[in-house]
mmJSON file of the N, C-alpha and C atoms, coordinates in Angstrom:
{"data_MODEL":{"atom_site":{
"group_PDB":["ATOM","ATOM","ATOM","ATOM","ATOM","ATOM","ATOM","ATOM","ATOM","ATOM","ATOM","ATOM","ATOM","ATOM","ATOM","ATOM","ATOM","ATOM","ATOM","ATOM","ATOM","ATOM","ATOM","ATOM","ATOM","ATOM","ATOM","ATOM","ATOM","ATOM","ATOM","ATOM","ATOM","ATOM","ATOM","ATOM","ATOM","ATOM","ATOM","ATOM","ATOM","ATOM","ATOM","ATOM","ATOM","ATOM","ATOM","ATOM","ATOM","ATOM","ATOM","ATOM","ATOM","ATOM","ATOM","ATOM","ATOM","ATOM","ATOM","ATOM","ATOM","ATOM","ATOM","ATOM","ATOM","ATOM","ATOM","ATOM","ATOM","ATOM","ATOM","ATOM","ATOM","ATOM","ATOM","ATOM","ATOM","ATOM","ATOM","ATOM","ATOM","ATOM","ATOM","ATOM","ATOM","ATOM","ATOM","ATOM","ATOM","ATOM","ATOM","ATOM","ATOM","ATOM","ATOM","ATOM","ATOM","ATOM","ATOM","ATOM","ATOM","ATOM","ATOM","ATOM","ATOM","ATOM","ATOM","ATOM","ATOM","ATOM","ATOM","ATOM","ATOM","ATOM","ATOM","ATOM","ATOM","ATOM","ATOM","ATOM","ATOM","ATOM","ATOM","ATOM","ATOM","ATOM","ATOM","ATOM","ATOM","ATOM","ATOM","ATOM","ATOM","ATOM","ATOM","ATOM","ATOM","ATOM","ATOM","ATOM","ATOM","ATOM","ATOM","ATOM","ATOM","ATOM","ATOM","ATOM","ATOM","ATOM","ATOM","ATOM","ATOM","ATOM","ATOM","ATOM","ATOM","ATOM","ATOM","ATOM","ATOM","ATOM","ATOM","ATOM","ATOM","ATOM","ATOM","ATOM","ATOM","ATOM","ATOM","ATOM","ATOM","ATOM","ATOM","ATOM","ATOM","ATOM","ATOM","ATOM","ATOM","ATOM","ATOM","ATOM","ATOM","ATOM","ATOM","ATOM","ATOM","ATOM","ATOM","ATOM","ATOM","ATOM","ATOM","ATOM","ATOM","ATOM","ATOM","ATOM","ATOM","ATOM","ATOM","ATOM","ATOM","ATOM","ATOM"],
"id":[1,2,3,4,5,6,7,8,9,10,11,12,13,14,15,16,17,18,19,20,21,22,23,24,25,26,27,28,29,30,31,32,33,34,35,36,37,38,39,40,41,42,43,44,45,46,47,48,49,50,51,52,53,54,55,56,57,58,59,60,61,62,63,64,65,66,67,68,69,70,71,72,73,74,75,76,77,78,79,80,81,82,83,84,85,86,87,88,89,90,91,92,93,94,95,96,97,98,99,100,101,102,103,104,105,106,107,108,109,110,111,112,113,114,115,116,117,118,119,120,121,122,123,124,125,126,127,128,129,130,131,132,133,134,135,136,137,138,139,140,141,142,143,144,145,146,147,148,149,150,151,152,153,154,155,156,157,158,159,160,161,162,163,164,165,166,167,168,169,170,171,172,173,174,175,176,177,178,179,180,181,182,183,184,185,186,187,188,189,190,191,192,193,194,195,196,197,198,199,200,201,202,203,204,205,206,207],
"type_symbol":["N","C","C","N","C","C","N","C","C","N","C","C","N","C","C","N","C","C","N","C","C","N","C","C","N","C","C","N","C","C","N","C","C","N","C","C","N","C","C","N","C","C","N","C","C","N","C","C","N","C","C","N","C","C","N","C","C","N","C","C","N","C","C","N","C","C","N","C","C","N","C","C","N","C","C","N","C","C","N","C","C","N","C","C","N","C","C","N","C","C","N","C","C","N","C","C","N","C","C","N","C","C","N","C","C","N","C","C","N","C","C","N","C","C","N","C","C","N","C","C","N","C","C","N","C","C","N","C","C","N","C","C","N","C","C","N","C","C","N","C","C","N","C","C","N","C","C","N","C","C","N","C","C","N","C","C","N","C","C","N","C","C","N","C","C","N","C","C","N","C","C","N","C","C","N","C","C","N","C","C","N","C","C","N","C","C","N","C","C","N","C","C","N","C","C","N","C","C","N","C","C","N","C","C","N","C","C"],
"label_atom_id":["N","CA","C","N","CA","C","N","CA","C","N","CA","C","N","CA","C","N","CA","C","N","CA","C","N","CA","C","N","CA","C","N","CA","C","N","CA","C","N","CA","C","N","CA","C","N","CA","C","N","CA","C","N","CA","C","N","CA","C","N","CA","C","N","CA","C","N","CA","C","N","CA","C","N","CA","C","N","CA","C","N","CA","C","N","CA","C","N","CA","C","N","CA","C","N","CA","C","N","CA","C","N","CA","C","N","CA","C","N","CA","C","N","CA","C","N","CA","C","N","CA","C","N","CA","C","N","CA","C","N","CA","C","N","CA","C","N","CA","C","N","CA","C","N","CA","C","N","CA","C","N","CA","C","N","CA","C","N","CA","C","N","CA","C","N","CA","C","N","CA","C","N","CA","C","N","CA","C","N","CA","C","N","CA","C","N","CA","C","N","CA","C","N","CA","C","N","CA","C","N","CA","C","N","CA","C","N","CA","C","N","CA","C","N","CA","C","N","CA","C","N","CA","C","N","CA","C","N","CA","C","N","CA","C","N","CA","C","N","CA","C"],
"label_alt_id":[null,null,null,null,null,null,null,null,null,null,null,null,null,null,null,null,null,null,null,null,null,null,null,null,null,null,null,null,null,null,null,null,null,null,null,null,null,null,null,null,null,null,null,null,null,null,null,null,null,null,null,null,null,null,null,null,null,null,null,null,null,null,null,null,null,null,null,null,null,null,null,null,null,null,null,null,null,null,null,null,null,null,null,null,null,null,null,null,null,null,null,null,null,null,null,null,null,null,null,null,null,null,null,null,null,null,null,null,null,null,null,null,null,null,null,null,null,null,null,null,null,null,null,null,null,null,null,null,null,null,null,null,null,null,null,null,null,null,null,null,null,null,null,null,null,null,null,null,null,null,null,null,null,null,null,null,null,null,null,null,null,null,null,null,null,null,null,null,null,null,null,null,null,null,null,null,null,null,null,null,null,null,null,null,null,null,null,null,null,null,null,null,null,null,null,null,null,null,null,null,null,null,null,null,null,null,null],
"label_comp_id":["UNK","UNK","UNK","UNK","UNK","UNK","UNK","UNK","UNK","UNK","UNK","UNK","UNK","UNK","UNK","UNK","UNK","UNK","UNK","UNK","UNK","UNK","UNK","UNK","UNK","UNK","UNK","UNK","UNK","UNK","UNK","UNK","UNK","UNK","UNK","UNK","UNK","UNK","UNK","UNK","UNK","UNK","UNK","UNK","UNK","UNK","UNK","UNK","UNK","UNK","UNK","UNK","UNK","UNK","UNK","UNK","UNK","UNK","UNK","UNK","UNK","UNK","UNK","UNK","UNK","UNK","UNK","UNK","UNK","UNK","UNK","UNK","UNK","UNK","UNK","UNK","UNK","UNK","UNK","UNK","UNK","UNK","UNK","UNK","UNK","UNK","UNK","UNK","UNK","UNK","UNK","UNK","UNK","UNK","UNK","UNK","UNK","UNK","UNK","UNK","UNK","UNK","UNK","UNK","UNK","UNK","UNK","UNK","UNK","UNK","UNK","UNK","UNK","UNK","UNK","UNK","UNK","UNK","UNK","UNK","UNK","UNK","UNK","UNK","UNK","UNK","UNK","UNK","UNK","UNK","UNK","UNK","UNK","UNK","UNK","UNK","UNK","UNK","UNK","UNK","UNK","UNK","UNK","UNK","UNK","UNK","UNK","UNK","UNK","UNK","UNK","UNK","UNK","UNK","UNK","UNK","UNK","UNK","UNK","UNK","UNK","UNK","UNK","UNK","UNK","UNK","UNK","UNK","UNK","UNK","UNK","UNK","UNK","UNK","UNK","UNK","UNK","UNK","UNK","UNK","UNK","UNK","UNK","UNK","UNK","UNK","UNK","UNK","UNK","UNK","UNK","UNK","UNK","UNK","UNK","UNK","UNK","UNK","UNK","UNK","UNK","UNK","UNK","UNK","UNK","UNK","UNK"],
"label_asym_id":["A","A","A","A","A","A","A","A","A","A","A","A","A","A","A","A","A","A","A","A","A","A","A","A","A","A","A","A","A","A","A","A","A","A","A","A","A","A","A","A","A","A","A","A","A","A","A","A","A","A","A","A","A","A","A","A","A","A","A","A","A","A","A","A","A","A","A","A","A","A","A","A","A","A","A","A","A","A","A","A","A","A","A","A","A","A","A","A","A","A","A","A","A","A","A","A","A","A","A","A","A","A","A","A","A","A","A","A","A","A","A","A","A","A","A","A","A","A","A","A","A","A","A","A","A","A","A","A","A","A","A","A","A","A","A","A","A","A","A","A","A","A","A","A","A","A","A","A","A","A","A","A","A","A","A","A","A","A","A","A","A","A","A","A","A","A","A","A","A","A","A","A","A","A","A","A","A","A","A","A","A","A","A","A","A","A","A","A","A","A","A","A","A","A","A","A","A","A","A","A","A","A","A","A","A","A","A"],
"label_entity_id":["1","1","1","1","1","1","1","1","1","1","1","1","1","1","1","1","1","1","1","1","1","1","1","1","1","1","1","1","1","1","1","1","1","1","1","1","1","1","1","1","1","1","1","1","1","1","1","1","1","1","1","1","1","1","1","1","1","1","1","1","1","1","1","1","1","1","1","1","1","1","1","1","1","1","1","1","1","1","1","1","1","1","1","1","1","1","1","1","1","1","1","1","1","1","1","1","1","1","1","1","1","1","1","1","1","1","1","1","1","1","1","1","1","1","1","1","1","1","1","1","1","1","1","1","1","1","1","1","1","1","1","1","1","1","1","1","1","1","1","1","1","1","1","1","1","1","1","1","1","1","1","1","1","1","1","1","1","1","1","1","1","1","1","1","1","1","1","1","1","1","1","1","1","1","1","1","1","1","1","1","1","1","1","1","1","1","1","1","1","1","1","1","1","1","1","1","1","1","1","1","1","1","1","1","1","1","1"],
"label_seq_id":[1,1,1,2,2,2,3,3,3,4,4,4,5,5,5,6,6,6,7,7,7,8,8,8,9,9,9,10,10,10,11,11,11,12,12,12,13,13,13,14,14,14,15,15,15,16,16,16,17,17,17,18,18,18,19,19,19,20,20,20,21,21,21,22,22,22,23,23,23,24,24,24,25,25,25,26,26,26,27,27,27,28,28,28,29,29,29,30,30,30,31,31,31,32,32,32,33,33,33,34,34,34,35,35,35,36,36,36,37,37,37,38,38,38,39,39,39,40,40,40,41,41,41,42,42,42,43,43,43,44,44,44,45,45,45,46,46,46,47,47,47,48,48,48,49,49,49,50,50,50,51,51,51,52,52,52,53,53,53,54,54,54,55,55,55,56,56,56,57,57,57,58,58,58,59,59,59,60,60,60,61,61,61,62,62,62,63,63,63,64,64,64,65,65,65,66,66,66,67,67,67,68,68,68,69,69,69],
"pdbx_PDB_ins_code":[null,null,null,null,null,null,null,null,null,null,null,null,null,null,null,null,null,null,null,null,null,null,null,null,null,null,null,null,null,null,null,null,null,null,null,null,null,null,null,null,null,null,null,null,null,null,null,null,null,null,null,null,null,null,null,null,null,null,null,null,null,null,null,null,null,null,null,null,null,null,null,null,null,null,null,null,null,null,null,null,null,null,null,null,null,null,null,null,null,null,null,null,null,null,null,null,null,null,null,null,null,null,null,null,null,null,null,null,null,null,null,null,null,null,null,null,null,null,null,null,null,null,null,null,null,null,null,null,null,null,null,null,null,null,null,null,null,null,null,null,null,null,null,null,null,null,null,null,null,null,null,null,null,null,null,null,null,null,null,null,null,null,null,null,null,null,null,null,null,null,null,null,null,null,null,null,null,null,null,null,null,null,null,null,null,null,null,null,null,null,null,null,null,null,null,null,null,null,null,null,null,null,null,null,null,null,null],
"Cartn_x":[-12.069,-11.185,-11.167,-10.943,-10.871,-9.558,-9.811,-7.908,-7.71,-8.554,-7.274,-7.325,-7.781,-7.112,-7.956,-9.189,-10.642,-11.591,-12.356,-13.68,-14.952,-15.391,-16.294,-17.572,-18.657,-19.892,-20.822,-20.726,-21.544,-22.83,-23.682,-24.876,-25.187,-26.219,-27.023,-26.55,-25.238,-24.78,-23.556,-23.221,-22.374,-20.769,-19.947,-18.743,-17.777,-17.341,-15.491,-14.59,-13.634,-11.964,-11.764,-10.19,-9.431,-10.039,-10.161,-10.778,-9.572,-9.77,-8.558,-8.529,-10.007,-10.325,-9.264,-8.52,-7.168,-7.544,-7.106,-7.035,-8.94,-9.754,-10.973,-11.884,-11.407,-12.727,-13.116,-12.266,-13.16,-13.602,-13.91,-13.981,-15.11,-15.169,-15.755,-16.814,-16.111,-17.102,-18.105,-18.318,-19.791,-20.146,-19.64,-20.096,-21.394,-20.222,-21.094,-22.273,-22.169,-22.848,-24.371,-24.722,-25.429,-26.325,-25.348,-25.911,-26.476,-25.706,-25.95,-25.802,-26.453,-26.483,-26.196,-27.085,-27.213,-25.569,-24.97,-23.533,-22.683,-22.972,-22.358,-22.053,-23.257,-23.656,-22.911,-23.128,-22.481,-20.657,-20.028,-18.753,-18.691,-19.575,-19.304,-19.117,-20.247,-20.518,-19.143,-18.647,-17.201,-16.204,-16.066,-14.623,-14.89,-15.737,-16.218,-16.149,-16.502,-15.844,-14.613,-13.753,-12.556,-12.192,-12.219,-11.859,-11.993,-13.246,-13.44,-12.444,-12.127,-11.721,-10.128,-9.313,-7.903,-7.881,-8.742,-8.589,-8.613,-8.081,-8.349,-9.058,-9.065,-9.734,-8.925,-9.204,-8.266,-7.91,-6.824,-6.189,-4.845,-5.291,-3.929,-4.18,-5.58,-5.556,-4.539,-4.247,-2.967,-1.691,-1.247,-0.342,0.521,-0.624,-0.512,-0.188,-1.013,-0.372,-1.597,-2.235,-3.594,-4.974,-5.226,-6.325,-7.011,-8.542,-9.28,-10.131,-10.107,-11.124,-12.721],
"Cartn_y":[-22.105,-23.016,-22.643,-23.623,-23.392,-23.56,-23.038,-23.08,-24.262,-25.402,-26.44,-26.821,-26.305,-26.703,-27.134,-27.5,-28.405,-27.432,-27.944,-27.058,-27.222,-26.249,-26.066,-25.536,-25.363,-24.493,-24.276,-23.014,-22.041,-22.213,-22.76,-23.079,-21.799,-21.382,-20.39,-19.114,-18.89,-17.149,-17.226,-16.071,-15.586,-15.128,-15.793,-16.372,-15.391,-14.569,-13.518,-14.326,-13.313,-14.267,-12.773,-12.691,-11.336,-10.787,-10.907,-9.97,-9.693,-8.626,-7.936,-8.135,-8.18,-9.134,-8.202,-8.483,-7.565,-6.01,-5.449,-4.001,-3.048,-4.605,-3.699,-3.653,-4.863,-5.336,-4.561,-2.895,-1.992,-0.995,-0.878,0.008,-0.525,-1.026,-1.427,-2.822,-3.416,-4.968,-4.398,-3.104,-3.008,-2.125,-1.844,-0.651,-1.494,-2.741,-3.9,-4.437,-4.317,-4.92,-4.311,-3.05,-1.959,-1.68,-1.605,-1.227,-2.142,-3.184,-4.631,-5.613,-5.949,-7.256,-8.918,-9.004,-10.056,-10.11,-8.8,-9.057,-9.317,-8.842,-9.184,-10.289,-11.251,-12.821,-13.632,-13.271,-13.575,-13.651,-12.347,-12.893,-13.892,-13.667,-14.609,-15.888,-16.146,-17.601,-18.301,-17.294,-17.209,-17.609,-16.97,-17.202,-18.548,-18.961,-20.249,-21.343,-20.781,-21.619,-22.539,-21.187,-21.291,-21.849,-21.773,-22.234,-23.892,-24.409,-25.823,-26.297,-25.295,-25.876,-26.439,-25.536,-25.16,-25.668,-25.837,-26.685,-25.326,-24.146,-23.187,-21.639,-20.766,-19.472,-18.779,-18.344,-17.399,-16.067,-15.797,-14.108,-14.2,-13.403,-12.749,-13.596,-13.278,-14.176,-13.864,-12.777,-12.356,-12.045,-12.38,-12.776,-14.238,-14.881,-16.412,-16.534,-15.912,-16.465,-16.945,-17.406,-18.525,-17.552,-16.623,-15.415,-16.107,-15.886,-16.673,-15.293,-15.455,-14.165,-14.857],
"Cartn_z":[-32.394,-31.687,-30.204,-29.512,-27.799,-27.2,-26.071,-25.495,-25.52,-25.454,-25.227,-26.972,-27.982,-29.586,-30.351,-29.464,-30.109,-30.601,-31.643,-31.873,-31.184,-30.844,-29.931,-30.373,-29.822,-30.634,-29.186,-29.407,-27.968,-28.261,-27.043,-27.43,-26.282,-26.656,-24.956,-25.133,-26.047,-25.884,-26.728,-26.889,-27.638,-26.701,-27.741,-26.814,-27.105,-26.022,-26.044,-25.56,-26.3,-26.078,-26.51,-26.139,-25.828,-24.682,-23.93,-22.372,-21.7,-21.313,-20.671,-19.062,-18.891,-17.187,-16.08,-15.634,-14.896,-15.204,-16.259,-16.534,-16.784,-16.808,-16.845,-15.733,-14.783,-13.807,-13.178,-12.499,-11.701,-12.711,-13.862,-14.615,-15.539,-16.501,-17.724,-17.628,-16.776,-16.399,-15.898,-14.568,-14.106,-15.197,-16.042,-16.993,-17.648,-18.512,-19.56,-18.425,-17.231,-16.85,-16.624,-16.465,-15.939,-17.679,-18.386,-19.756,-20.704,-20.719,-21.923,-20.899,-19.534,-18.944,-19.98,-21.019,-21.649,-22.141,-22.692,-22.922,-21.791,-20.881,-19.496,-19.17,-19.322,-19.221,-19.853,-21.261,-22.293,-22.133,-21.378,-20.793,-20.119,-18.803,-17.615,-18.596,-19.157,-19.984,-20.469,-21.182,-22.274,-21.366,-20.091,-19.251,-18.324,-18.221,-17.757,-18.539,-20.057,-21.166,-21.219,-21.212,-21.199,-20.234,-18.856,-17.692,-17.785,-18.351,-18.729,-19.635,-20.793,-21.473,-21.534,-20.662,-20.336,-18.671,-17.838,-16.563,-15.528,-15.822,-15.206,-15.574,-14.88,-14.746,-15.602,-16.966,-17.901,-17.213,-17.937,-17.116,-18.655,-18.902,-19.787,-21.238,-21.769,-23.189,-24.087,-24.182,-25.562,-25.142,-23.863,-23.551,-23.436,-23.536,-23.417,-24.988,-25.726,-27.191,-27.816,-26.822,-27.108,-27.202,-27.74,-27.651,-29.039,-28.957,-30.0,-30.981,-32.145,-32.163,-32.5],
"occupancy":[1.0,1.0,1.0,1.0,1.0,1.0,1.0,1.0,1.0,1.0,1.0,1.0,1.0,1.0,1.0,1.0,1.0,1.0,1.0,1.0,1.0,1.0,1.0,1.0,1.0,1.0,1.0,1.0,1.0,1.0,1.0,1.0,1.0,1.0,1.0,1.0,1.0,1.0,1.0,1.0,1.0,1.0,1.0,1.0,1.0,1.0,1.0,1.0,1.0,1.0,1.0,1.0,1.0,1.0,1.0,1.0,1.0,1.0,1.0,1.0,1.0,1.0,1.0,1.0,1.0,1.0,1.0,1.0,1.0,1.0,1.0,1.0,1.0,1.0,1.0,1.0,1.0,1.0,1.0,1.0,1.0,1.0,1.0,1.0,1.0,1.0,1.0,1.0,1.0,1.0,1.0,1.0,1.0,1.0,1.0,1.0,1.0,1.0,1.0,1.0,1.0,1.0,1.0,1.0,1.0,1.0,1.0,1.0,1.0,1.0,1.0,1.0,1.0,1.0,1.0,1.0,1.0,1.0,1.0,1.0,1.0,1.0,1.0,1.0,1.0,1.0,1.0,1.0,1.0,1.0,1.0,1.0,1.0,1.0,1.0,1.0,1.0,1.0,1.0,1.0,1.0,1.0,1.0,1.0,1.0,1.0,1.0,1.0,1.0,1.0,1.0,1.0,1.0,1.0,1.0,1.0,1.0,1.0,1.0,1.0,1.0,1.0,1.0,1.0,1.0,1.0,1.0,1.0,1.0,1.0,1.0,1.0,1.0,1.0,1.0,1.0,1.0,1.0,1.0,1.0,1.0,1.0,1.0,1.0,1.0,1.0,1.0,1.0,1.0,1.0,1.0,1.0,1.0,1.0,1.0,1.0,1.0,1.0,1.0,1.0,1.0,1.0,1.0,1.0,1.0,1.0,1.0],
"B_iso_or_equiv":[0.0,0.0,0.0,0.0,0.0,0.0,0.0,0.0,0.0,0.0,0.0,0.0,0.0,0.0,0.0,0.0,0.0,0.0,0.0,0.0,0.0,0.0,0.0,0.0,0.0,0.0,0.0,0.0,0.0,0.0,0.0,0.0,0.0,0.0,0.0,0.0,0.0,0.0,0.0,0.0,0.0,0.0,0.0,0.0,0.0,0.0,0.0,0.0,0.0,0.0,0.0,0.0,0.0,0.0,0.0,0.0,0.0,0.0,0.0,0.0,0.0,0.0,0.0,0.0,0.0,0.0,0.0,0.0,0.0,0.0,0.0,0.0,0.0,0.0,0.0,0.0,0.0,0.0,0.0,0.0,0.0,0.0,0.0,0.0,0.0,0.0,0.0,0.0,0.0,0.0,0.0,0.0,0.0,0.0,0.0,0.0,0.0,0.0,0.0,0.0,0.0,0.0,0.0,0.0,0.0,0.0,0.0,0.0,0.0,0.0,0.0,0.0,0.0,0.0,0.0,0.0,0.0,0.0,0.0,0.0,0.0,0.0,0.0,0.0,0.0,0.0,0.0,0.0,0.0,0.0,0.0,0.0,0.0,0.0,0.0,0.0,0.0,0.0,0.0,0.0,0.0,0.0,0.0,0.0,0.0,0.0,0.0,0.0,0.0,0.0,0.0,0.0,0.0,0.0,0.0,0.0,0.0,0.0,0.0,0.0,0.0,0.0,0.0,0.0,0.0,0.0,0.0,0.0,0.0,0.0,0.0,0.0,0.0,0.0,0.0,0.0,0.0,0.0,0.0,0.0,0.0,0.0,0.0,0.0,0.0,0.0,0.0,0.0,0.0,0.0,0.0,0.0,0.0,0.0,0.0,0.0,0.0,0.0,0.0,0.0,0.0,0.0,0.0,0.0,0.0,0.0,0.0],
"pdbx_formal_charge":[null,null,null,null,null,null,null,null,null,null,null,null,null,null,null,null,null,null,null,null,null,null,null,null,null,null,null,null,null,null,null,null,null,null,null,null,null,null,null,null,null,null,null,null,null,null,null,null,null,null,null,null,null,null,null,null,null,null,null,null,null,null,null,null,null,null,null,null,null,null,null,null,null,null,null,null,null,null,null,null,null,null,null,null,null,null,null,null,null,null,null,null,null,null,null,null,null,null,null,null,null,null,null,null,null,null,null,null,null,null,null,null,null,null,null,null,null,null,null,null,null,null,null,null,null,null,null,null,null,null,null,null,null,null,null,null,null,null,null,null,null,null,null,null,null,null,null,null,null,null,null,null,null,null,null,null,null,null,null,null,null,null,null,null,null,null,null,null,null,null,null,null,null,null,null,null,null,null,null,null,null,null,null,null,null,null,null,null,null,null,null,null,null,null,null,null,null,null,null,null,null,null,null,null,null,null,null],
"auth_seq_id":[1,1,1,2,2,2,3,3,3,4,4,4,5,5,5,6,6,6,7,7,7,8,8,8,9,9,9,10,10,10,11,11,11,12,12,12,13,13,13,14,14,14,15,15,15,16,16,16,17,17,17,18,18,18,19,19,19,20,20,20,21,21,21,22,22,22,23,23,23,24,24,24,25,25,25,26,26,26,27,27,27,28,28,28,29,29,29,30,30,30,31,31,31,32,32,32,33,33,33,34,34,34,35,35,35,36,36,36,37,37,37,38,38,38,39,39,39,40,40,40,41,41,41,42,42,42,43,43,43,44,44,44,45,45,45,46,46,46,47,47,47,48,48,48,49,49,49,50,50,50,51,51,51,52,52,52,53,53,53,54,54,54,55,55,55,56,56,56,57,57,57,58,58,58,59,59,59,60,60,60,61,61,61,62,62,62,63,63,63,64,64,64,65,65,65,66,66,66,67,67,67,68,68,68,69,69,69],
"auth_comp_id":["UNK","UNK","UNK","UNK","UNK","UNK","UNK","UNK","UNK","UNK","UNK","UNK","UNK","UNK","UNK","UNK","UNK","UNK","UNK","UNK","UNK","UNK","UNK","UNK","UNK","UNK","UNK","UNK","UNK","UNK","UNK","UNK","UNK","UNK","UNK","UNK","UNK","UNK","UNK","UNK","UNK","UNK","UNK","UNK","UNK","UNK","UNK","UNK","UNK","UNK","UNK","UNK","UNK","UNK","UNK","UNK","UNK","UNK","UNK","UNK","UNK","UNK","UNK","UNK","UNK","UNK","UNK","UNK","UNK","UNK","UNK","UNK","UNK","UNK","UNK","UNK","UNK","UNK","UNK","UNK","UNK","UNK","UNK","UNK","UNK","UNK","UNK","UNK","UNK","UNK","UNK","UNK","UNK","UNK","UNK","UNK","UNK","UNK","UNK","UNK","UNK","UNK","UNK","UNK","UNK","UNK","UNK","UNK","UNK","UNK","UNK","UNK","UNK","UNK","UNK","UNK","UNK","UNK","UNK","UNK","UNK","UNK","UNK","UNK","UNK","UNK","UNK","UNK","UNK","UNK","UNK","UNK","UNK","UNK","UNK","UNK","UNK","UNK","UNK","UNK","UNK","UNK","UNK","UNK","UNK","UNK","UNK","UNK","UNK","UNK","UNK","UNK","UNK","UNK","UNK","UNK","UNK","UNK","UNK","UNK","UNK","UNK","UNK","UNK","UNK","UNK","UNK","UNK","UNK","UNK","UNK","UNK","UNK","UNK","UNK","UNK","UNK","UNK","UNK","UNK","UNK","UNK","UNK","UNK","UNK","UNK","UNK","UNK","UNK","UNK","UNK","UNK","UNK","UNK","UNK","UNK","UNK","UNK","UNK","UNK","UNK","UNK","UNK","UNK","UNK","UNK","UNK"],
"auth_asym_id":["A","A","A","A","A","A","A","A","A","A","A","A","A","A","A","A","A","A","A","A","A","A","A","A","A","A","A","A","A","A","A","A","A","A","A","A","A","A","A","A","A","A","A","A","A","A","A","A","A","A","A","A","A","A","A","A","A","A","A","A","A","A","A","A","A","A","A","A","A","A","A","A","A","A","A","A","A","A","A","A","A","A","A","A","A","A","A","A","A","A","A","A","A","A","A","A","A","A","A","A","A","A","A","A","A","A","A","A","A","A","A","A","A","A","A","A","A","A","A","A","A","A","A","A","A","A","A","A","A","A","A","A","A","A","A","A","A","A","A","A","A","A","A","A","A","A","A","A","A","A","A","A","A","A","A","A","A","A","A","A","A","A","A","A","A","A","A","A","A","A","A","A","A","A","A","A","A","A","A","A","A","A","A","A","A","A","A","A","A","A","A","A","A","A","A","A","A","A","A","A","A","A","A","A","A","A","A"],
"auth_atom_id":["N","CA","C","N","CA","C","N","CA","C","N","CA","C","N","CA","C","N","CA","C","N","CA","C","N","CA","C","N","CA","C","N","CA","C","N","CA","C","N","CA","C","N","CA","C","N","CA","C","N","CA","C","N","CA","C","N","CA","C","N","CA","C","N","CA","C","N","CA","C","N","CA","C","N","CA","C","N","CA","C","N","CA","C","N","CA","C","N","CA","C","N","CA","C","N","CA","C","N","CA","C","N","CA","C","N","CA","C","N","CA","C","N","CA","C","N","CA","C","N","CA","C","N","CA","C","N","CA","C","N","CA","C","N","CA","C","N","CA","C","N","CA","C","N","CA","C","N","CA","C","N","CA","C","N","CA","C","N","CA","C","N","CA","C","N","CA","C","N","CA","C","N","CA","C","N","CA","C","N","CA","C","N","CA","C","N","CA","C","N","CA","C","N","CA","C","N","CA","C","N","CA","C","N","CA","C","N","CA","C","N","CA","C","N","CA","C","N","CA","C","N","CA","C","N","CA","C","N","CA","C","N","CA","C","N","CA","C","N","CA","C"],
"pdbx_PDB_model_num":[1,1,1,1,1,1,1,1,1,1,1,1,1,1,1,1,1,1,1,1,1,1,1,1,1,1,1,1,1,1,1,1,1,1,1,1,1,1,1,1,1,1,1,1,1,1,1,1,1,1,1,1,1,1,1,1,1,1,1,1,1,1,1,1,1,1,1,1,1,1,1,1,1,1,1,1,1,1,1,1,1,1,1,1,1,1,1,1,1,1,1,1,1,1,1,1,1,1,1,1,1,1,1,1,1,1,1,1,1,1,1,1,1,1,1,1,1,1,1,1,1,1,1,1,1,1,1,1,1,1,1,1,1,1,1,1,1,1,1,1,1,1,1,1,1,1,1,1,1,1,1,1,1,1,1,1,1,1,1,1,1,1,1,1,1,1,1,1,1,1,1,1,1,1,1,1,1,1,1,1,1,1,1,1,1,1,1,1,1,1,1,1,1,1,1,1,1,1,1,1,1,1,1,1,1,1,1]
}}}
């Protein structure tokens, strides 16, 4: 399911939800990025997802309530 409630199907990559984004970006994002690029991608892909899907740039998935697994 996608933030705005619809079903969706990731074509091109493999899609995250729960990202902590805020508490990891100087730490762990260049980590994923340096080690597993393709997973790296694979975020960017995911939060761009989301951003389409909800009208804006996600920040705080499991705070919102709305976190997908």
């Amino acid at each position: 399911m996608g933030f705005d409630g619809k079903l969706h199907t990731a074509t091109d990559f493999t899609p995250y939800s729960n990202l902590s984004l805020w508490d990891t970006f100087r730490t762990q994002n260049q980590l994923i990025e340096m080690l597993a690029p393709k997973v790296a991608h694979d975020i960017d892909l995911s939060i761009l997802a989301i951003a389409r899907q909800q009208g804006w740039l996600p920040r705080w998935f499991l705070g919102t309530g709305r976190a997908t697994s």
